[in-house]
C-alpha positions, 0 to 999 in steps of 0.5 A: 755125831751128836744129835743133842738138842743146843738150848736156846739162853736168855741174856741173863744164864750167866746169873742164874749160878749166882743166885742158886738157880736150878735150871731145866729144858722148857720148851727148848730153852735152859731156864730156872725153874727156881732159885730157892724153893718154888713155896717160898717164892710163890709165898714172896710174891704173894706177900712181898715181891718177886723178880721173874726173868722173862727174856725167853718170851718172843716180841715181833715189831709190826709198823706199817700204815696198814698195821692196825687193819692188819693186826685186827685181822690177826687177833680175836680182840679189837685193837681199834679201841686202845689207845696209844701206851695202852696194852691188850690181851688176845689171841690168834686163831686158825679157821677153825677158832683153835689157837695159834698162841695167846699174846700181848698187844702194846700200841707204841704209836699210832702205825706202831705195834709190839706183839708180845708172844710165847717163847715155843711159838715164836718161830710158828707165830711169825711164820704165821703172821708173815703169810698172812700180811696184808697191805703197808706193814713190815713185821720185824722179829726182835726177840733175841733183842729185847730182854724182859724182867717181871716183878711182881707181888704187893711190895713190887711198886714201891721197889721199882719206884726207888730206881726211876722218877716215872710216877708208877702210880700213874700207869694202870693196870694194862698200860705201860710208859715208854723210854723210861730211865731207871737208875741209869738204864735207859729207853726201858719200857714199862708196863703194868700186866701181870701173870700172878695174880698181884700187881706189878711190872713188865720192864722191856729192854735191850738184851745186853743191859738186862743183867744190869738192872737185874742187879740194881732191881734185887739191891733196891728190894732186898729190904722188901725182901724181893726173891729171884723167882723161877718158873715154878713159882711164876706156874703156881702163881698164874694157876691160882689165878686162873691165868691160861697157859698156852699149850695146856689151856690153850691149844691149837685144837682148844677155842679161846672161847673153851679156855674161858677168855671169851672177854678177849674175843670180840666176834661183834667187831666189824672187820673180819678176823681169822677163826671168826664164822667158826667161833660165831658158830661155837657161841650161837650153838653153845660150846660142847666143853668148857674149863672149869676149877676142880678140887680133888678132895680126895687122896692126890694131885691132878697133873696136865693129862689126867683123865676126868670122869663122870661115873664110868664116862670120860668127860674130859682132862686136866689141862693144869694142876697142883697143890695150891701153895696159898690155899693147901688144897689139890686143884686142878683146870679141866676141860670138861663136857659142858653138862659136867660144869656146875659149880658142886658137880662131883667128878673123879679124876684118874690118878695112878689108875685109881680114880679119886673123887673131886668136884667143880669149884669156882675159879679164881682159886686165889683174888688178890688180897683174898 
């Protein structure tokens, strides 16, 4: 009998043969990790546009008169202060200010939430947002429903304003339109986050007109010269800027206060929050390890494990890296002892059981426009 593992499929496997895909297991999920080559893609949506199939990620509906008081208890950020069609980013922590996942709150209405989620915590997540309901609330799974499409890049507005009638200009950054209509499909929503370091779009819709719009987006934007990108590129992209990862970054034993999103937690928000006293207790006593940019100026390429060194001392690990396609330099995220944080610290990282010189650089490595 076959013990082997059926991966999981977004509604639009079938193209990715059509486009060139070259497709891998991530996190139990048969997705292309690129179509022509990860640099060109990154450089597309540095310099034009790219088109990302994001299906894999998980959308849990929560609605409830108690929905807002309850996704506050949730969540480290505060959701009291967005507004309806406004997006935020958070995460959820266990008590001991570990993260569960890091995620996307939208406000479709006023008892109307849709949580956006990592696509390896779906089940884990709502499993935990289940055991933690609290009051009038019913939270309902729709991620096998939904389908997503991210373009992204510098020519990505002007692409997607060909096909809808909406003034994209008008939803800002972390805002998002509902029930648009684009070229025909309807009841899209469109949001304005981003994962790469460039303006662009989220586009929200039902699973089965997915491959539709993912035709009609490539037509609109060949002239722009919009690529099919895979997830290669969409890594190398949100590493340059400095976007967290969940599962390197952030962890279920690394605080979102570690990881560098501390703008998303809001410990001085008046209702309680799960993880709350321990991330209070992290902030009053100083954090022990904080992530911090590193360049290996040596010869090699810190990878996710690494160890990282002070002289003989291990300080710390790599939790992301690579050589920057937009910068040509090998960096890397680590998370490392507090004292070894200062921009100009020298460090060695342990690259085939050599270690290599390298030293703490701001992050961002890459700013829009830089």
């Amino acid at each position: 009998m076959s013990t082997e593992t059926v991966l999981k499929r977004t509604p639009l496997f079938d193209v990715y043969k059509k486009y060139g895909a070259k497709v891998i297991d991530f996190g139990g999920w048969e997705l292309p990790v690129q179509f022509s080559s990860i640099l060109e893609e990154h450089e597309a949506v540095r310099t034009e546009a790219g088109l990302f199939d994001v299906s894999h990620m998980g959308e849990v509906l929560v609605e409830g008169k108690d929905a807002e008081s309850y996704i506050n208890y949730l969540v480290t950020n505060d959701v009291t202060k967005i507004g309806i069609n406004q997006a935020q980013y958070t995460a959820m922590c266990n008590p001991d200010g570990g993260t569960i996942d890091d995620l996307l709150v939208y406000k479709l209405g006023n008892e109307k939430y849709l949580l956006v989620i990592n696509a390896a915590n779906i089940e884990k997540d709502v499993e935990w947002m289940k055991q933690h309901a609290q009051g009038d609330v019913k939270i309902e799974n729709l991620s096998s429903d939904i389908a997503l499409l991210a373009i992204q890049g510098p020519k990505a507005e002007g692409i997607l304003q060909k096909l809808t009638e909406v003034n994209l200009s008008e939803i800002s950054v972390f805002h998002f339109a509902q029930h648009v209509n684009v070229d025909g499909i309807t009841d899209v929503l469109v949001s304005r986050t981003g994962y790469t370091g460039e303006d662009g779009f989220e586009l929200y819709l039902a699973a089965d007109k997915a491959e539709a719009l993912w035709e009609k987006l490539l037509e609109a934007g060949k002239a722009d010269g919009l690529k099919p990108c895979g997830l290669g590129a969409r890594d190398t992209l949100r590493f340059e800027a400095r976007l967290v990862l969940y599962g390197q970054e952030l962890t279920s034993e690394i605080s979102p206060l570690e990881a560098g999103i501390g703008f998303a937690v809001k410990t001085n928000k008046e209702s309680k929050f799960i993880g709350k006293t321990a991330l209070i207790v992290q902030k009053t006593e100083g954090l022990k390890r904080k992530l911090v940019g590193i360049e290996v100026t040596g010869r090699g390429i810190p990878r996710h494990g690494y160890k990282v060194f002070s002289g003989e001392e291990e300080i710390g690990l790599i939790t992301s890296g690579t050589r920057s396609p937009s910068l040509q330099k090998n960096l890397g995220l680590a998370l490392v002892s507090a004292e070894h944080t200062e921009v100009g610290t020298p460090l060695q990282v342990e690259i085939r059981n050599k270690k290599i010189d390298a030293v703490v650089v701001k992050a961002p490595f890459y700013k829009k426009g830089s």
